[in-house]
MDTraj code that builds the backbone (N, CA, C; nanometers):
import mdtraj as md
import numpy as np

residues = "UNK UNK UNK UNK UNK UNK UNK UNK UNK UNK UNK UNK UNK UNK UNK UNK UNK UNK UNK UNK UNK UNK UNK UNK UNK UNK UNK UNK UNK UNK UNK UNK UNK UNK UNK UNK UNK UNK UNK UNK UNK UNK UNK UNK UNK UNK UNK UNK UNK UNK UNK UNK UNK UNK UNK UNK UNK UNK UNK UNK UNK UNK UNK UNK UNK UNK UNK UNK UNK UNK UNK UNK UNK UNK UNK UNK UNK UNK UNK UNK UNK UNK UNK UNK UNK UNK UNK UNK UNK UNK UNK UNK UNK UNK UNK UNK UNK UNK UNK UNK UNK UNK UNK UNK UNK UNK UNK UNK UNK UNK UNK UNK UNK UNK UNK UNK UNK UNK UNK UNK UNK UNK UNK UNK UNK UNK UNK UNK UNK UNK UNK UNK UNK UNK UNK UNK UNK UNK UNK UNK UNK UNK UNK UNK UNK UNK UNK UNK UNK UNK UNK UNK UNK UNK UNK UNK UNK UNK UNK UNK UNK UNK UNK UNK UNK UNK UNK UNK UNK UNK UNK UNK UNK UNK UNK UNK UNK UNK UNK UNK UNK UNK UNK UNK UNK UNK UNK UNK UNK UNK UNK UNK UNK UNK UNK UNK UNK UNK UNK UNK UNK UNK UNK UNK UNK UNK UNK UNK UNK UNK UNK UNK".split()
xyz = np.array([
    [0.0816, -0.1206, 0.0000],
    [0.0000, 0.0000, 0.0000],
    [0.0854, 0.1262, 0.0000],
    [0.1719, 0.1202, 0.0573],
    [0.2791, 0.2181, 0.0708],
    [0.3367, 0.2237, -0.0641],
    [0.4108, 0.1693, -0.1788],
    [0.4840, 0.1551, -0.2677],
    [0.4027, 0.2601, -0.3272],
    [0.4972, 0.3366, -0.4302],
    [0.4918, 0.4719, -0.5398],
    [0.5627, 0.4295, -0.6491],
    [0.5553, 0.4940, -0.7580],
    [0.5582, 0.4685, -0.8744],
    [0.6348, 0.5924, -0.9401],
    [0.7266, 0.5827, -1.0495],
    [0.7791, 0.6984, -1.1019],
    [0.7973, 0.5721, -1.2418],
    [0.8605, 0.6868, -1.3344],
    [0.8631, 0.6780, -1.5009],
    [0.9361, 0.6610, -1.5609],
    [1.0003, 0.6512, -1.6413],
    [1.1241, 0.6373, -1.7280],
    [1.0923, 0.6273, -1.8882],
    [1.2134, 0.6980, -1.9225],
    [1.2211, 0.5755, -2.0754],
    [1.3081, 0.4785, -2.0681],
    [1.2553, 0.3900, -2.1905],
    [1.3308, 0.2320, -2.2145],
    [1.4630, 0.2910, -2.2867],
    [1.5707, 0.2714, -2.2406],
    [1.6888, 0.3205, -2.3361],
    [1.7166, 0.2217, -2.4558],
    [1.7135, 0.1364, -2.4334],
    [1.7208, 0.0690, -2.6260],
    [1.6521, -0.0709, -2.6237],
    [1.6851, -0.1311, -2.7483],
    [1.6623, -0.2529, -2.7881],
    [1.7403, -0.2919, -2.8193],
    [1.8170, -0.3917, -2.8063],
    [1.9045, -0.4908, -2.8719],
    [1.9026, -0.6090, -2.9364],
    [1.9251, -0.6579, -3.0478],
    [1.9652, -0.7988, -3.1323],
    [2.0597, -0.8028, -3.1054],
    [2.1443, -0.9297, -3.0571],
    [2.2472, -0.9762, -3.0739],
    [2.2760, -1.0962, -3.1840],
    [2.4029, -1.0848, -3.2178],
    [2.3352, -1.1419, -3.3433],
    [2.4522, -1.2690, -3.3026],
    [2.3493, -1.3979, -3.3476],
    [2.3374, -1.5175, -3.2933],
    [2.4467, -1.6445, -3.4512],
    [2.4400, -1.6828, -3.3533],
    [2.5539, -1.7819, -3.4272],
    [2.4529, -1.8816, -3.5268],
    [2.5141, -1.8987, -3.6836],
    [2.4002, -1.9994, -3.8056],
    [2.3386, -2.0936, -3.7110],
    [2.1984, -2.1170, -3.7110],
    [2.1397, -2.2322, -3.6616],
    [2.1151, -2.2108, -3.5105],
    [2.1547, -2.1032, -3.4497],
    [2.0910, -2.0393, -3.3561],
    [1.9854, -1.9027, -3.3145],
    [1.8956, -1.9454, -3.2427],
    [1.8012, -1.8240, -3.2395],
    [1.8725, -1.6696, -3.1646],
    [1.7767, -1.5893, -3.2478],
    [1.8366, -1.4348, -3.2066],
    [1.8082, -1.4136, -3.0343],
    [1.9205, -1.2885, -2.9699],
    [1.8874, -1.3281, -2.8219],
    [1.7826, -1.2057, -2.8433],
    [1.7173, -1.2070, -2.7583],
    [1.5921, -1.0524, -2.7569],
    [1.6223, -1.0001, -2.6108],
    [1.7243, -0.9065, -2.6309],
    [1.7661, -0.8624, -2.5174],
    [1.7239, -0.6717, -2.5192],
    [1.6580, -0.6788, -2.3661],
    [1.5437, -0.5386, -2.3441],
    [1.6908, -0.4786, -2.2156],
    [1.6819, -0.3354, -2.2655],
    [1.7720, -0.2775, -2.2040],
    [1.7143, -0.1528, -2.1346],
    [1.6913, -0.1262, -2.0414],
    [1.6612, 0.0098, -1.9786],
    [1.6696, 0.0827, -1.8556],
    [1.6337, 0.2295, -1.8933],
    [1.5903, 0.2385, -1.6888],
    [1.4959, 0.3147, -1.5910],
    [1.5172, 0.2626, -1.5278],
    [1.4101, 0.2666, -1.4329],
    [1.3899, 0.3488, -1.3652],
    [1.5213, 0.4556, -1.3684],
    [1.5230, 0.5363, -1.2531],
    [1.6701, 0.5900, -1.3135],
    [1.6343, 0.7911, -1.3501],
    [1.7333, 0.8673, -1.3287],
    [1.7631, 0.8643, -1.1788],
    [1.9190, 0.9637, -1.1969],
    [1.9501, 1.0402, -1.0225],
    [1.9361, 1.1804, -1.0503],
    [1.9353, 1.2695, -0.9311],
    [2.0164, 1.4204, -0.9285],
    [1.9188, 1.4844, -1.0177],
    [1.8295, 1.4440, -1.0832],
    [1.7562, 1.5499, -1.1691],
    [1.5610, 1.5442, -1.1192],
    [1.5890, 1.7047, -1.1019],
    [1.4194, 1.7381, -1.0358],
    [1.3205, 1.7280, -1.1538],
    [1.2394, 1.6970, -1.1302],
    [1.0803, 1.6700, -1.1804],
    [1.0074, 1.7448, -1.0691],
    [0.8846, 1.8254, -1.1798],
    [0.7425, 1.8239, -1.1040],
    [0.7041, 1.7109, -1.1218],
    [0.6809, 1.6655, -0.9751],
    [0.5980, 1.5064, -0.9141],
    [0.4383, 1.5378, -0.9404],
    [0.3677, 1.6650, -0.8818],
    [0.2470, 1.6894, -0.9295],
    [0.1952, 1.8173, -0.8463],
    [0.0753, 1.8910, -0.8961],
    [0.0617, 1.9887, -0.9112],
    [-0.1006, 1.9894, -0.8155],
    [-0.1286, 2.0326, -0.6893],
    [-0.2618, 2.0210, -0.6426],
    [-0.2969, 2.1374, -0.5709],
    [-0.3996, 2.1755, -0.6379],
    [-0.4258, 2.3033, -0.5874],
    [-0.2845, 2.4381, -0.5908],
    [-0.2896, 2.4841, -0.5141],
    [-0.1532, 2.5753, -0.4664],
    [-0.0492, 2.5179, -0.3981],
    [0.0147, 2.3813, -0.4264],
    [0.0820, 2.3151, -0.3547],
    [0.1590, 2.2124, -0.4955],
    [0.2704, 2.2955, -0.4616],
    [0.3694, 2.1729, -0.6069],
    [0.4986, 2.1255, -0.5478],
    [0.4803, 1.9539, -0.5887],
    [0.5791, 1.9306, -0.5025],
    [0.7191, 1.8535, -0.6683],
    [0.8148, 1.9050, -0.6146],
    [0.9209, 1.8603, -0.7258],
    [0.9994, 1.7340, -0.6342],
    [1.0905, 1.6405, -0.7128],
    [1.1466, 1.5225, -0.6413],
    [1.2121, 1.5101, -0.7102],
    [1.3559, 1.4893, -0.6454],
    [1.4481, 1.4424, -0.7255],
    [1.5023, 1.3123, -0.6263],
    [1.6096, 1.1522, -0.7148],
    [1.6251, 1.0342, -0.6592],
    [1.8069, 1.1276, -0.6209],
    [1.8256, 1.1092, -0.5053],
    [2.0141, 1.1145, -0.5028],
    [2.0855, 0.9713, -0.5150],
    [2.1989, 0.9924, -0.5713],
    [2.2411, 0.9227, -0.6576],
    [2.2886, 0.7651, -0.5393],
    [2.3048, 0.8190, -0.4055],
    [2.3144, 0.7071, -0.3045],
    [2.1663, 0.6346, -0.2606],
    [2.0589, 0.6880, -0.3116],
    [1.8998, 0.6049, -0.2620],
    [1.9661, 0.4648, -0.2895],
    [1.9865, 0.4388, -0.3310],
    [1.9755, 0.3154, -0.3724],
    [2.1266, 0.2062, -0.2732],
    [2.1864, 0.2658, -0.2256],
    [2.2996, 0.2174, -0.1188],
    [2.2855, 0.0657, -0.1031],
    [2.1556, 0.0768, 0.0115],
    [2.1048, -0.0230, 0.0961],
    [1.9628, -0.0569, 0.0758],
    [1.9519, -0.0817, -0.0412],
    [1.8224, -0.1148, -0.1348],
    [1.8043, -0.2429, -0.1329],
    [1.7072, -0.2941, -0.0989],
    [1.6584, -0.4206, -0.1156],
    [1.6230, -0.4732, -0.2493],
    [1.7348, -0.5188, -0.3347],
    [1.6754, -0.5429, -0.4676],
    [1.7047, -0.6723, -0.4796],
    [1.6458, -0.7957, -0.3625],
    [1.6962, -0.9388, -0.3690],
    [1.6223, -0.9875, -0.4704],
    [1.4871, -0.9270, -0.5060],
    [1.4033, -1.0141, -0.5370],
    [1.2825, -0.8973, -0.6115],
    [1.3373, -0.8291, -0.7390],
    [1.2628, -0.7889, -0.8142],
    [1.2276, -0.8248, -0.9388],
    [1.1036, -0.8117, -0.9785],
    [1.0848, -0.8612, -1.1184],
    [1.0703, -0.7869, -1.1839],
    [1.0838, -0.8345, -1.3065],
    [1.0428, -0.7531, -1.4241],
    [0.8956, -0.7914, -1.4836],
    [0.8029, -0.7039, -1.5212],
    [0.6736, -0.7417, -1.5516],
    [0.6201, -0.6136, -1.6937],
    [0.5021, -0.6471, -1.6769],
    [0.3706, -0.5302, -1.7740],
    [0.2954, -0.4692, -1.7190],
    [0.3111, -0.3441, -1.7245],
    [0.2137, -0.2053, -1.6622],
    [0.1661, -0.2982, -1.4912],
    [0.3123, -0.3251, -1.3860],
    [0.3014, -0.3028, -1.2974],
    [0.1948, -0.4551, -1.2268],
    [0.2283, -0.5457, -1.3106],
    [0.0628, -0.6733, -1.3166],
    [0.1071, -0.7788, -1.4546],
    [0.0525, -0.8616, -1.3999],
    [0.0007, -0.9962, -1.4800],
    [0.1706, -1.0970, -1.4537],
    [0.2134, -1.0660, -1.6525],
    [0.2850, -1.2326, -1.5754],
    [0.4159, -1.1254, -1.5770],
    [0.5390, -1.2705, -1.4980],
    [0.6411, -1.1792, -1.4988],
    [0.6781, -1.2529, -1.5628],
    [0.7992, -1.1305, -1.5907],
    [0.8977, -1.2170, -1.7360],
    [1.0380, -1.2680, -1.7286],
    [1.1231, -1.1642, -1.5737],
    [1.1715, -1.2173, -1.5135],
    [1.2263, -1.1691, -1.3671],
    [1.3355, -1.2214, -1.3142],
    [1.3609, -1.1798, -1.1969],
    [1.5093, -1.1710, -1.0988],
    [1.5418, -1.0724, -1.0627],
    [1.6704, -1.0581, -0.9865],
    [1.6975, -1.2074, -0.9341],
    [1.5783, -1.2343, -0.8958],
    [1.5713, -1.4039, -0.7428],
    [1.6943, -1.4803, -0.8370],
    [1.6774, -1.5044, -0.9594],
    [1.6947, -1.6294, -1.0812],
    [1.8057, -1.5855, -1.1619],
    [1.8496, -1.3994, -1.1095],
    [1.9572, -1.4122, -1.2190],
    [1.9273, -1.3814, -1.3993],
    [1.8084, -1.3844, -1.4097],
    [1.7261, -1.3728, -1.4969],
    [1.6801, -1.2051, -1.5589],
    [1.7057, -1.1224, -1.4362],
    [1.6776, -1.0087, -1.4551],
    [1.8120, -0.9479, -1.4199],
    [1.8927, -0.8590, -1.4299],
    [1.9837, -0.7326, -1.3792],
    [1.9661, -0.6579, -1.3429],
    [2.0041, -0.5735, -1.2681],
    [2.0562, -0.4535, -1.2235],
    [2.1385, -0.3686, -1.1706],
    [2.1852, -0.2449, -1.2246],
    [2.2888, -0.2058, -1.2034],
    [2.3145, -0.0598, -1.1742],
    [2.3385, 0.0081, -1.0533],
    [2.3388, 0.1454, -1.0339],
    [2.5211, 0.1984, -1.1290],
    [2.4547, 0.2807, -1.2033],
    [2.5126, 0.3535, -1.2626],
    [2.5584, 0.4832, -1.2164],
    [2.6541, 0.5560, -1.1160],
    [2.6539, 0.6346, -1.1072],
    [2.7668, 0.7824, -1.1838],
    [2.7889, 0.6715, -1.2603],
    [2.8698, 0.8015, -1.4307],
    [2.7297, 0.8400, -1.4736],
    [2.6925, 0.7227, -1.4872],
    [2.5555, 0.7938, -1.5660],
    [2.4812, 0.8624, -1.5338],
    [2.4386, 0.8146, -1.3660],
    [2.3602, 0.8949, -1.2874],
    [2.2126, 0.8124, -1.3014],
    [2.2410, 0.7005, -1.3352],
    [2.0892, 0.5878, -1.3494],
    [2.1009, 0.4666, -1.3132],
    [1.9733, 0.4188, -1.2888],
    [1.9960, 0.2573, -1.2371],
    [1.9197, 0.2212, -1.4105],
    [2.0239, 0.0860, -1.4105],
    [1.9689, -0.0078, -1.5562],
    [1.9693, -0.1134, -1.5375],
    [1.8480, -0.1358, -1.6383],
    [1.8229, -0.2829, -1.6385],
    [1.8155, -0.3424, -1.7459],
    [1.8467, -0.5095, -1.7518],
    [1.8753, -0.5762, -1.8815],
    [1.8152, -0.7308, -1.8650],
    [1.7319, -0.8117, -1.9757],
    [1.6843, -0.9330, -1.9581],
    [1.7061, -0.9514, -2.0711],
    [1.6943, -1.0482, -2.1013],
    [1.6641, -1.1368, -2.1830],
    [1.5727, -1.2745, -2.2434],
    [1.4646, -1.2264, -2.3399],
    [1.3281, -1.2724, -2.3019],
    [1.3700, -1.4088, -2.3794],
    [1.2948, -1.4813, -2.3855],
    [1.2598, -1.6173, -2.4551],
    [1.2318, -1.6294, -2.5848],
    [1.2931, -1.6866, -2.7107],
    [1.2577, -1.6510, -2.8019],
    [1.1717, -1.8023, -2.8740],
    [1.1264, -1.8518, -2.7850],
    [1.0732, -1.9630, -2.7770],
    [0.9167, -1.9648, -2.7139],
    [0.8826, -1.8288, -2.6395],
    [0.7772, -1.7858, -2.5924],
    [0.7052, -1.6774, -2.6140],
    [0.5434, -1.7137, -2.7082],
    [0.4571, -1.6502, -2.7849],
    [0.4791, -1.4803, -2.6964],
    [0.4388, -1.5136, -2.5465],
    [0.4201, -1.3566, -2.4780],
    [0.5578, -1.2758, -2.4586],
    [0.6728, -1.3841, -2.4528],
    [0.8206, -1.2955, -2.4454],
    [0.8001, -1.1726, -2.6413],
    [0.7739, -1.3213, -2.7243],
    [0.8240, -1.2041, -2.8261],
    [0.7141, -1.1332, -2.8584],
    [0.6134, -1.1043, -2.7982],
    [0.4564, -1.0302, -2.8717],
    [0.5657, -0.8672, -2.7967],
    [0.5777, -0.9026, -2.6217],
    [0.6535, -0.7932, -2.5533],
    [0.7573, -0.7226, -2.6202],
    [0.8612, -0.7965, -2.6666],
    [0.9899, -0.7584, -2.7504],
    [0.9335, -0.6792, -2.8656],
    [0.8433, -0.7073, -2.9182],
    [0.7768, -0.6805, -3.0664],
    [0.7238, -0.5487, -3.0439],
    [0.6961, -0.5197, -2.9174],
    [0.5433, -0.4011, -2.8894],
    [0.6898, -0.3199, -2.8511],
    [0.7878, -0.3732, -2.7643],
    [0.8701, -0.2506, -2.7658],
    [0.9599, -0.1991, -2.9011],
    [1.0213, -0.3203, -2.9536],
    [1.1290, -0.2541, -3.0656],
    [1.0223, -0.1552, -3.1577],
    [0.9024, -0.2082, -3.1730],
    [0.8423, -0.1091, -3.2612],
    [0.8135, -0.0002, -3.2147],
    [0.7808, 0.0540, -3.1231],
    [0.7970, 0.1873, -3.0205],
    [0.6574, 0.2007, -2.9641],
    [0.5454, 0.0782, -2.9842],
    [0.4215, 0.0590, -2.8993],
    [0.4210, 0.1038, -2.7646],
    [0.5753, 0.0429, -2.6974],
    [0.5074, 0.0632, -2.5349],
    [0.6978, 0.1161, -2.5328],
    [0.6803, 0.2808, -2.5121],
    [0.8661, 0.3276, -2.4718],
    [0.8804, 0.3753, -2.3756],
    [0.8050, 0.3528, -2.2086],
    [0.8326, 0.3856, -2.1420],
    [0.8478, 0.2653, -2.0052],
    [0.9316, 0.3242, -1.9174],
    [0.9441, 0.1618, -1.7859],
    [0.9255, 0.2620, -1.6338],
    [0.8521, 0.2021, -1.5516],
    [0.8594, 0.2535, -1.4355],
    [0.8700, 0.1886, -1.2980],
    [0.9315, 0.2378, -1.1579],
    [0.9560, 0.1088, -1.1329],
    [0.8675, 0.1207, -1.0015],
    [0.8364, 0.0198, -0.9144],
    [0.7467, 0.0332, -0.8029],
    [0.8553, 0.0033, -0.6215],
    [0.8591, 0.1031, -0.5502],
    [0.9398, 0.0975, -0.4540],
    [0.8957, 0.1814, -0.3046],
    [0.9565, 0.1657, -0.2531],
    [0.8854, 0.2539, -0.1249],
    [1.0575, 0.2999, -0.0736],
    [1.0045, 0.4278, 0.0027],
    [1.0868, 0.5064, 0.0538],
    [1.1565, 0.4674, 0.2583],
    [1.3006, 0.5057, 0.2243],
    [1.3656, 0.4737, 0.3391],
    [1.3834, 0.6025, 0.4611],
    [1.4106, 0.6924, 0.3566],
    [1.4732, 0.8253, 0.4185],
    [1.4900, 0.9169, 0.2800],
    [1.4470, 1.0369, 0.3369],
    [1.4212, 1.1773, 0.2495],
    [1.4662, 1.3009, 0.3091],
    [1.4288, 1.4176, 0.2312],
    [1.4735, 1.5508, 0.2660],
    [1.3699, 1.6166, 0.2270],
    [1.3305, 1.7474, 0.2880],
    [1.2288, 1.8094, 0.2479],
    [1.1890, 1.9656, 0.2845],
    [1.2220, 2.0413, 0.1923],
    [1.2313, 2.1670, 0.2166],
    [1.0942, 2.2442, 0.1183],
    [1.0269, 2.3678, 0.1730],
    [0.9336, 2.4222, 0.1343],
    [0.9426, 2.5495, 0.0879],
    [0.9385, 2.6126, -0.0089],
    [0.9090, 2.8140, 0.0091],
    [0.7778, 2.8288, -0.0895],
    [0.7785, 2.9622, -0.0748],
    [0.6650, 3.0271, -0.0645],
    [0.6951, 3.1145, -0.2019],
    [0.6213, 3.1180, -0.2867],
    [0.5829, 3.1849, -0.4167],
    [0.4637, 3.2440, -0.4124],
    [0.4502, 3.3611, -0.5290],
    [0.3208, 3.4269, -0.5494],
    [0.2908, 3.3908, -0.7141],
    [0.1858, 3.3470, -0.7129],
    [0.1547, 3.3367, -0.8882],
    [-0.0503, 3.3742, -0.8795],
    [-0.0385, 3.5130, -0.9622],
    [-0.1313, 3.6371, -0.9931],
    [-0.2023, 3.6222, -0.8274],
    [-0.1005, 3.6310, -0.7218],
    [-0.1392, 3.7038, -0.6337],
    [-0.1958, 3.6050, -0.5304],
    [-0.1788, 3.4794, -0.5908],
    [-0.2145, 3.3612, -0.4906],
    [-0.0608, 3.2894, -0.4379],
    [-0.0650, 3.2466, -0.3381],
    [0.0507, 3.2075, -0.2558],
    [0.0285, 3.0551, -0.2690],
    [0.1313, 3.0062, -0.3373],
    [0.2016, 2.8503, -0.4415],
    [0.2947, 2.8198, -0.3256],
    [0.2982, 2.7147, -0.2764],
    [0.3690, 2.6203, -0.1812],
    [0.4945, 2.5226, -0.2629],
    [0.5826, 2.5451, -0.2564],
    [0.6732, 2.4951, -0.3785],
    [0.7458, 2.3591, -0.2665],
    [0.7420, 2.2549, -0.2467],
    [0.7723, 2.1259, -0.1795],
    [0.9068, 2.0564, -0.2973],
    [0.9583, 2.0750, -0.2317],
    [1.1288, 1.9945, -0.2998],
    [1.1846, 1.8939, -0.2497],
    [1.1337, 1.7886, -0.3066],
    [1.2220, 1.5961, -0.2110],
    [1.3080, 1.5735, -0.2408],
    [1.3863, 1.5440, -0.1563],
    [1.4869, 1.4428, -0.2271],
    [1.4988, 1.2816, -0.1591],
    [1.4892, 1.2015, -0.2221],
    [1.4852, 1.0774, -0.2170],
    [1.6520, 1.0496, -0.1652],
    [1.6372, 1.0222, -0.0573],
    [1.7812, 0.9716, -0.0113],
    [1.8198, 0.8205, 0.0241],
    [1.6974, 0.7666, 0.0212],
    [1.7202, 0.6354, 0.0462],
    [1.5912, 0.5449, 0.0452],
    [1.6443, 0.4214, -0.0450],
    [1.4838, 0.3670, -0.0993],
    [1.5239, 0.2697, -0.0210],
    [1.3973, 0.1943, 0.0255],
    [1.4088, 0.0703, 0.1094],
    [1.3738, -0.0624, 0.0262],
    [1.3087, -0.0761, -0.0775],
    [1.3106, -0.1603, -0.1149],
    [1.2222, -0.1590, -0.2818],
    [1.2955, -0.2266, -0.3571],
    [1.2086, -0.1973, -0.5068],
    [1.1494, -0.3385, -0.5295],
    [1.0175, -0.3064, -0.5678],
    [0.9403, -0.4330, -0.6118],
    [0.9535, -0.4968, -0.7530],
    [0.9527, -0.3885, -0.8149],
    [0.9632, -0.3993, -1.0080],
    [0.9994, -0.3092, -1.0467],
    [1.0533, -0.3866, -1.1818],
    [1.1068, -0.2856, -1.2936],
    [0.9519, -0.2913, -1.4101],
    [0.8788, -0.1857, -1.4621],
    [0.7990, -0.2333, -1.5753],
    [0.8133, -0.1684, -1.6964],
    [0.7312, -0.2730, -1.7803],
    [0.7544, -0.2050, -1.9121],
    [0.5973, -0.1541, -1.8899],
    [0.5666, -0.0095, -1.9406],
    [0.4340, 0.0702, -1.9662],
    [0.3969, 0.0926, -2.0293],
    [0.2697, 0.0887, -2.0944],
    [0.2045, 0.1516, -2.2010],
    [0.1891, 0.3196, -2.2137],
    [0.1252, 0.3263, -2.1005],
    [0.0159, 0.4740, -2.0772],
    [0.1280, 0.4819, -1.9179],
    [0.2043, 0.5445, -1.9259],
    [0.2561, 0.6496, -1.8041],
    [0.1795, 0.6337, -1.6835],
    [0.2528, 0.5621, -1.5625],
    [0.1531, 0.5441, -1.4952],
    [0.1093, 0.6930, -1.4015],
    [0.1123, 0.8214, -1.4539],
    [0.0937, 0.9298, -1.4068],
    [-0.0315, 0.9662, -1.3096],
    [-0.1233, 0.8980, -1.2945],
    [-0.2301, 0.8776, -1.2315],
    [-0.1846, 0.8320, -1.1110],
    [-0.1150, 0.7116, -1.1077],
    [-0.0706, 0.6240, -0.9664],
    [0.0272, 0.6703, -0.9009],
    [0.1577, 0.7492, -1.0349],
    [0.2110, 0.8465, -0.9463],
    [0.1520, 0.9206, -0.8441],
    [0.0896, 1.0510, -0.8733],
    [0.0400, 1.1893, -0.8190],
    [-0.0659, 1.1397, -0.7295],
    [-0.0858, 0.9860, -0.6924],
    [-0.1714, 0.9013, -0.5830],
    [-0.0993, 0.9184, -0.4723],
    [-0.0124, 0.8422, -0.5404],
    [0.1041, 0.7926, -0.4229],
    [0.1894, 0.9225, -0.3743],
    [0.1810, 0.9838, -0.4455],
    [0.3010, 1.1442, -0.3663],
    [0.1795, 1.2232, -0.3030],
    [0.0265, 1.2189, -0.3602],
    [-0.0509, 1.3216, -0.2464],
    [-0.0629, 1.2087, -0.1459],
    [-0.0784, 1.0782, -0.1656],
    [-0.0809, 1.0629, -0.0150],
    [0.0380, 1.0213, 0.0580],
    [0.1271, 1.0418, 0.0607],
    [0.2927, 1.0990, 0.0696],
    [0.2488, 1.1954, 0.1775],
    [0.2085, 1.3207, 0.1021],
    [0.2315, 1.4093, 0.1191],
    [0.1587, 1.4570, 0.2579],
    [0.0033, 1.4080, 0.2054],
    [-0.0959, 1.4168, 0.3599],
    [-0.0452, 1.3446, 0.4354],
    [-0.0139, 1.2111, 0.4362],
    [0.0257, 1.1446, 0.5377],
    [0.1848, 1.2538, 0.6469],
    [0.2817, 1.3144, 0.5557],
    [0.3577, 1.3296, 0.6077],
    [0.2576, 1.5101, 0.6588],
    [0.2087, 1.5188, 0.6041],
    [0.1289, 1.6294, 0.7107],
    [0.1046, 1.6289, 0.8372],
    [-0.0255, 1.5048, 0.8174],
    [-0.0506, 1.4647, 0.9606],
    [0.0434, 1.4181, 1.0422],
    [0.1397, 1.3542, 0.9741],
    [0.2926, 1.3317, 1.0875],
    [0.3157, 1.4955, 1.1843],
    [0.3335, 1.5499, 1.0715],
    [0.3848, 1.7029, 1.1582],
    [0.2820, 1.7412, 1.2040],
    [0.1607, 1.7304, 1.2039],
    [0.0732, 1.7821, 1.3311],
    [0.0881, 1.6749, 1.4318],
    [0.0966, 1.5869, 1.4327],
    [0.1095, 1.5103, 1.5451],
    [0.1830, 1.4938, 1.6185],
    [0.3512, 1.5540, 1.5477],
    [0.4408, 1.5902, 1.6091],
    [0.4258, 1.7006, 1.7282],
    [0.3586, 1.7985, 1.6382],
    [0.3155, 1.9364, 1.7123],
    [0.2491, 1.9576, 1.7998],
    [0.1187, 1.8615, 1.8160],
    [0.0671, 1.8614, 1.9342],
    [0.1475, 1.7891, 2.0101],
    [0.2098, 1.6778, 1.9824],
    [0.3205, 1.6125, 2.1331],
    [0.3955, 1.6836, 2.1697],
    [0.4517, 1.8062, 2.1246],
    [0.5625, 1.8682, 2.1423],
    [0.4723, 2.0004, 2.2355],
    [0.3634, 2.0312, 2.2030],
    [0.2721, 2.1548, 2.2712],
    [0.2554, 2.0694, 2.4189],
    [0.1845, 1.9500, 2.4028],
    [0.1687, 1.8799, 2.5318],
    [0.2650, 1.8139, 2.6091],
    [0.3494, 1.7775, 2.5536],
    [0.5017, 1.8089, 2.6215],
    [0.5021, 1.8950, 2.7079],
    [0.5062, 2.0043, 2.6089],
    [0.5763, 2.1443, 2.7141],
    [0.4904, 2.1673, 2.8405],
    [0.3013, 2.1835, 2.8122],
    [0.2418, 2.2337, 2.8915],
    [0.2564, 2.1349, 3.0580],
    [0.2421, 1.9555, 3.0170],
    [0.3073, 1.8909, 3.1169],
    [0.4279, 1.9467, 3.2062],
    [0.5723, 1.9589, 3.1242],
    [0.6888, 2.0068, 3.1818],
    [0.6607, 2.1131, 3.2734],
    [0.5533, 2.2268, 3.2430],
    [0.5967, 2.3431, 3.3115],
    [0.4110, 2.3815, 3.3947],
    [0.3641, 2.2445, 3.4116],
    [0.2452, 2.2366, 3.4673],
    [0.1249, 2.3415, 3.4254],
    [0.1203, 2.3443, 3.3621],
    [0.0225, 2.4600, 3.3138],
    [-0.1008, 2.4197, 3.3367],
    [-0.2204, 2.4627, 3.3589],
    [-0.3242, 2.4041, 3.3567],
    [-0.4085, 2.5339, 3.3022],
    [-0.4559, 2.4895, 3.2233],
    [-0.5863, 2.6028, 3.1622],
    [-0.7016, 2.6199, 3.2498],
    [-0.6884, 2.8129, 3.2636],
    [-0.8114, 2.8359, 3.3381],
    [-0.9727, 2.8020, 3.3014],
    [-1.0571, 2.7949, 3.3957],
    [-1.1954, 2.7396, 3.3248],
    [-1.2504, 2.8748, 3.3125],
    [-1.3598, 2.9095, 3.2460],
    [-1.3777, 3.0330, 3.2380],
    [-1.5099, 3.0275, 3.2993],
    [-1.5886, 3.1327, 3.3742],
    [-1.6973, 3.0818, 3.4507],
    [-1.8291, 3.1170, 3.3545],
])
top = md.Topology()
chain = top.add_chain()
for i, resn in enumerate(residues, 1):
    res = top.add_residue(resn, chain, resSeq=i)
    for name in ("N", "CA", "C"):
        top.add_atom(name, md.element.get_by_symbol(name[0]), res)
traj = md.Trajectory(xyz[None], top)
């Protein structure tokens, strides 16, 4: 319930080209996840929050056991568990990538291979939940209304579920998952605030007068 969603493009396609009397490999190359570079995450009401991944999130990442799948569901195709799937933080590049190699012996591996080399489905996104962040706020005027400008930085992911290949951007499930991010980490800070008010009034015995 917790896990969020962000976007990518697929960086290529590859043929390798296979020895007489052997089949071609259908090897899918991409990623899943820039670093260091901000995005508007989404836009609600007078409140925009931008996010960028730092290039260490990924340190102490739980990536024992991710798969690779389709728009986030159905079958998988493969998986870190098996060796079957890769991954690799890139930090020249400033990206994490990923690389499989589908079956060329299996109707749904090559329909997948087929929908990407032709440029049907060119985007991958991956599904993960957060370890530790940063989070700073200011204050803008736009025609006289006061814009809440929210800036993340992703400092540390706790664990990634999938890498996917997407059709349609999952931009919807994004801007789900970051407003309720976002409320949730609201109500954190009020709840902080009142423990910290009732704190104090305890410490220094206060008791509110009744009024008659």
């Amino acid at each position: 319930k917790k896990a969020q969603f962000r976007d990518f493009q697929i960086m290529n396609i590859e043929v390798r080209e296979a020895a007489e009397g052997e089949p071609e490999k259908l090897i899918i190359r991409g990623v899943p996840c820039v670093f260091s570079q901000e995005t508007l995450l989404f836009r609600w009401d007078n409140y925009m929050v931008f996010e960028q991944v730092d290039e260490r999130a990924f340190d102490e990442a739980d990536m024992s056991d991710v798969i690779f799948n389709y728009n986030h569901g159905g079958r998988v195709f493969a998986r870190t568990r098996n060796n079957s799937l890769k991954l690799n933080v890139n930090r020249d590049k400033k990206q994490l990538e990923m690389e499989t190699e589908l079956w060329d012996d299996d109707e749904g591996h090559k329909q997948l291979y087929r929908d990407i080399k032709r440029g049907n489905i060119d985007k991958m996104s991956f599904a993960f939940t957060i370890k530790s962040q940063e989070r700073t706020t200011e204050e803008t005027k736009e025609n006289d209304v006061v814009v809440y400008k929210v800036h993340r930085k992703i400092t540390g992911i706790d664990k990634i579920f999938d890498v996917s290949a997407v059709d349609i951007p999952a931009y919807d499930a994004t801007e789900i998952s970051a407003r309720r991010m976002f409320e949730a980490e609201s109500k954190e800070q009020e709840a902080e605030s009142r423990k910290a008010v009732s704190l104090a009034l305890a410490r220094y015995n206060y008791v509110k007068e009744r009024t008659k």
